[in-house]
N, C-alpha and C positions, 0 to 999 in steps of 0.2 A: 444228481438226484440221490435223494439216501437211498438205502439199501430195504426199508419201509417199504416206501411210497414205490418202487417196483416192485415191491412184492402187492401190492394191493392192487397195481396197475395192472399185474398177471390173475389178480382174484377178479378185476369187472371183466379184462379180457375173457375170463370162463363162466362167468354170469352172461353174457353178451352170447357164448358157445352155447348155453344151457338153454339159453332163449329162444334164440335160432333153431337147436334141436326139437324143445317141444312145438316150435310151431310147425316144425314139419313132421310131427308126432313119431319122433323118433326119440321114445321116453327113455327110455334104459339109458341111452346117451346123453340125454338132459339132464340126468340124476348125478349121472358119472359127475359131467361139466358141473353141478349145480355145488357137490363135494367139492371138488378142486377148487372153486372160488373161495367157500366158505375155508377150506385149509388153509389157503396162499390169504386171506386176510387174517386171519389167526395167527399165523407165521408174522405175517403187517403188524400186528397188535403187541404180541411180545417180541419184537424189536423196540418197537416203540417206544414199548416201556421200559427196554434196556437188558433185557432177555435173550439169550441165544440159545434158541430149541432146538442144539444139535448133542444129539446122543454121542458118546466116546467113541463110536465107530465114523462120526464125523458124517452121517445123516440126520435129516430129519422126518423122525419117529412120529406116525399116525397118533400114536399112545401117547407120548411126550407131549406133544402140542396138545393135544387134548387136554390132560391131564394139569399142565401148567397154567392154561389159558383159565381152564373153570378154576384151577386152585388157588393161583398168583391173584388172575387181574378178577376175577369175578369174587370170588370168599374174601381173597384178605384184603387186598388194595381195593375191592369195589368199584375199577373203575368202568366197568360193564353190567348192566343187569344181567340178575341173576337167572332171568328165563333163559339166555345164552348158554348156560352150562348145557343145557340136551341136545343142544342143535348140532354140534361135527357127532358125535354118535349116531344120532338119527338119522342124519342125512349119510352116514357111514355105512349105516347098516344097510340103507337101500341103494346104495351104488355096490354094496358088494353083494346080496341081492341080481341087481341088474347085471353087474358085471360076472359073475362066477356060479350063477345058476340058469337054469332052463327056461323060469318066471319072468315070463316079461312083465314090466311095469305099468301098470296101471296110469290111464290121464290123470285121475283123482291124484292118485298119491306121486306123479311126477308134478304135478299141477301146487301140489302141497309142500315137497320139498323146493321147487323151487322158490315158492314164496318165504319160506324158511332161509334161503340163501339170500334172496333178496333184501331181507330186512337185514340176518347174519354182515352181510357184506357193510349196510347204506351204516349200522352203526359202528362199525369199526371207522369207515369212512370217515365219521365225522370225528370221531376222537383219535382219526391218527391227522387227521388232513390228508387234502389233494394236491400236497402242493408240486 
């Protein structure tokens, strides 16, 4: 299996996580899981396109991936709509939010980003394959 297609397989595994969370309204953990998915297909997406989003320290940077995915595959190559560019921020900022403050998460807005990951993920999905 490529190297891809695990990483995408690790992004529905934590959509599946995020799922499971809000249904047992355990939002702030839904949000968290909801990030992770949308990350790990991002990571999915620029491999795919032949991209290797690991900073000189030889991880991979929240900012990098960001940063490359809206820049690379969204602006110049276009091979993602442009609404994608806000989504790893957005769903960034409320898992760190959930994760590192006192605020817990709202149904509305875990209810929201999840739906945000879920689309996030279904079109990477289809422009990287399931195979």
């Amino acid at each position: 299996m490529a190297e891809q297609h695990e990483w995408l397989s690790k992004a529905l595994q934590c959509l599946r996580g995020a799922e499971s969370e809000f249904a047992n309204r355990r939002y702030d953990n839904a949000v968290n899981r909801a990030y992770y998915g949308c990350f790990q297909a991002a990571v999915a997406a620029l491999m795919d396109a032949g991209k290797q989003p690991i900073t000189e320290k030889g991880t991979r940077s929240h900012a990098v991936v960001q940063s490359v995915f809206a820049h690379d595959l969204i602006r110049r190559r276009k091979i993602y709509p442009a609404e994608l560019a806000s989504v790893l921020p957005e769903v960034l900022l409320a898992r760190q939010q959930a994760d590192y403050t006192t605020t817990l998460t709202s149904e509305i807005r875990a209810k929201r980003m999840l739906e945000k990951a879920r689309s996030f993920i279904a079109t990477v999905r289809r422009n990287v394959g399931d195979n």
